[in-house]
GUTIBA-762385 format. One record per residue (C-alpha): residue number from 1; residue in three letters; x, y, z. Coordinates in steps of 0.1 Angstrom, whole numbers. Each point is the difference from the previous one (the first is absolute). Layout:
! residues N
[NUM; 'ALA'; [X; Y; Z]]
...
END
This chain:
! residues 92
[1; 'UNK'; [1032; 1115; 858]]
[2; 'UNK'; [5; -28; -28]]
[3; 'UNK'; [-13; -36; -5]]
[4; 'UNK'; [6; -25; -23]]
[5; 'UNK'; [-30; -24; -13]]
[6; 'UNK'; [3; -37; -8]]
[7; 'UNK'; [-20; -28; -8]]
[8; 'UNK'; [5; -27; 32]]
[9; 'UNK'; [25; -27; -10]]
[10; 'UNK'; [-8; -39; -1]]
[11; 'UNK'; [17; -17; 29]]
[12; 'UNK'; [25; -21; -5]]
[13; 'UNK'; [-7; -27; 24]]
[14; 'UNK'; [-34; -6; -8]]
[15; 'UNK'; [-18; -10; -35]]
[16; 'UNK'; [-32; 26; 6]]
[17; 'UNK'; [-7; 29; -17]]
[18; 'UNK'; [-29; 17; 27]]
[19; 'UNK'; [5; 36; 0]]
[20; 'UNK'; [22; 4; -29]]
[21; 'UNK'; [-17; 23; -17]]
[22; 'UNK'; [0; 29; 30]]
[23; 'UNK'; [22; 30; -9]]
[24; 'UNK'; [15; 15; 35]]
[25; 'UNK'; [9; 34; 3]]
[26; 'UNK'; [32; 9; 30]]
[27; 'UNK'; [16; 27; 11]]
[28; 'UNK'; [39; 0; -9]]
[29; 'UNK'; [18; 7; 35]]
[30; 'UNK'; [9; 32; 9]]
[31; 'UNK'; [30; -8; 22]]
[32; 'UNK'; [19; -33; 4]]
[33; 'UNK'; [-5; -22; 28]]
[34; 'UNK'; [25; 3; 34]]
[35; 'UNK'; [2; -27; 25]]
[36; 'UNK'; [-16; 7; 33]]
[37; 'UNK'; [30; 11; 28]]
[38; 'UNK'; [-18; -27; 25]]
[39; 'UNK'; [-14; -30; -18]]
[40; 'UNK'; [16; 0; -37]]
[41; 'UNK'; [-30; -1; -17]]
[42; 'UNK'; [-4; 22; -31]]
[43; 'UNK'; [-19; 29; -1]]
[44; 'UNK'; [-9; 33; -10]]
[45; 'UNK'; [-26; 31; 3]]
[46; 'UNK'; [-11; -6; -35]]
[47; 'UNK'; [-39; -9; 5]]
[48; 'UNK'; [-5; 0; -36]]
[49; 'UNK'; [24; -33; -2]]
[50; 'UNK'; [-34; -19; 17]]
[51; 'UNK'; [-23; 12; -26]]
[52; 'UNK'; [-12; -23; -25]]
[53; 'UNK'; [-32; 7; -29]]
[54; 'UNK'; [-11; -28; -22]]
[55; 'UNK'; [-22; 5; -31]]
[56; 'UNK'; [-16; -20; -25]]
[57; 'UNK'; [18; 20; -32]]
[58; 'UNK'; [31; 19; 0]]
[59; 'UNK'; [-22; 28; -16]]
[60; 'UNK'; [-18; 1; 33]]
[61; 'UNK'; [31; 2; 16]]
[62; 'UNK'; [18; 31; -23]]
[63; 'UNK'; [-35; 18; 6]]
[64; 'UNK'; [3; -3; 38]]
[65; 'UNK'; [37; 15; 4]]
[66; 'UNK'; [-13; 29; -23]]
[67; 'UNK'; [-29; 3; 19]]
[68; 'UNK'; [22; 5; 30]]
[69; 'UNK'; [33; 15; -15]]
[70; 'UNK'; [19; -24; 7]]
[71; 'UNK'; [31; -12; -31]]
[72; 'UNK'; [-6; -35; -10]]
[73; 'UNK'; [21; -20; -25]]
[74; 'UNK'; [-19; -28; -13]]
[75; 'UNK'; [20; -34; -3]]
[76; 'UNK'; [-13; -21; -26]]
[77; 'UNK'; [-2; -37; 3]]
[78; 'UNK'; [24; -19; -26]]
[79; 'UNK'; [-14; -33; -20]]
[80; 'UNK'; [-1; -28; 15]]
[81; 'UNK'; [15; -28; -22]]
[82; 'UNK'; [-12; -35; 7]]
[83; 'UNK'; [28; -31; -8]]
[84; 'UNK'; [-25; -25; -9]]
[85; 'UNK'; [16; -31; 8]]
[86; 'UNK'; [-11; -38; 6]]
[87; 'UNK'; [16; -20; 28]]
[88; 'UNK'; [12; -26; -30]]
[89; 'UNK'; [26; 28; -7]]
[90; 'UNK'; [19; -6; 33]]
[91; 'UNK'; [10; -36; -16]]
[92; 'UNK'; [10; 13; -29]]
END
């Protein structure tokens, strides 16, 4: 059983920064996805896919998936880079 650990990305459509500084801890599927025969839909008996942790640190997070066993790779969050920029610059 692996996971990987992240720090929850900014949206794109939307200037907030709430809950940004979560770290969320998921499973990695353990089989692909198949469509269903009837419907189309895709699915799979992977209940581990549904499963998502959040924690305040990733430190919380590494010390629950060696609590439990379970192989996490932590993904750190690169820098952000701000282009500082006035609207005057547009006319430039």
């Amino acid at each position: 059983m692996s996971a990987r650990i992240y720090q929850r990305p900014k949206n794109a459509m939307q200037s907030g920064k709430a809950l940004l500084d979560q770290w969320v801890l998921e499973f990695v599927p353990a089989e692909a996805k198949r469509p269903d025969p009837l419907m189309g839909w895709a699915g799979s008996g992977d209940m581990q896919q549904q499963v998502r942790l959040t924690f305040p640190t990733a430190q919380d997070a590494q010390a629950y998936a060696d609590r439990y066993g379970i192989e996490a790779v932590v993904h750190q969050t690169p820098p952000r880079r701000l282009k500082i920029q006035a609207y005057a610059d547009n006319f430039r």
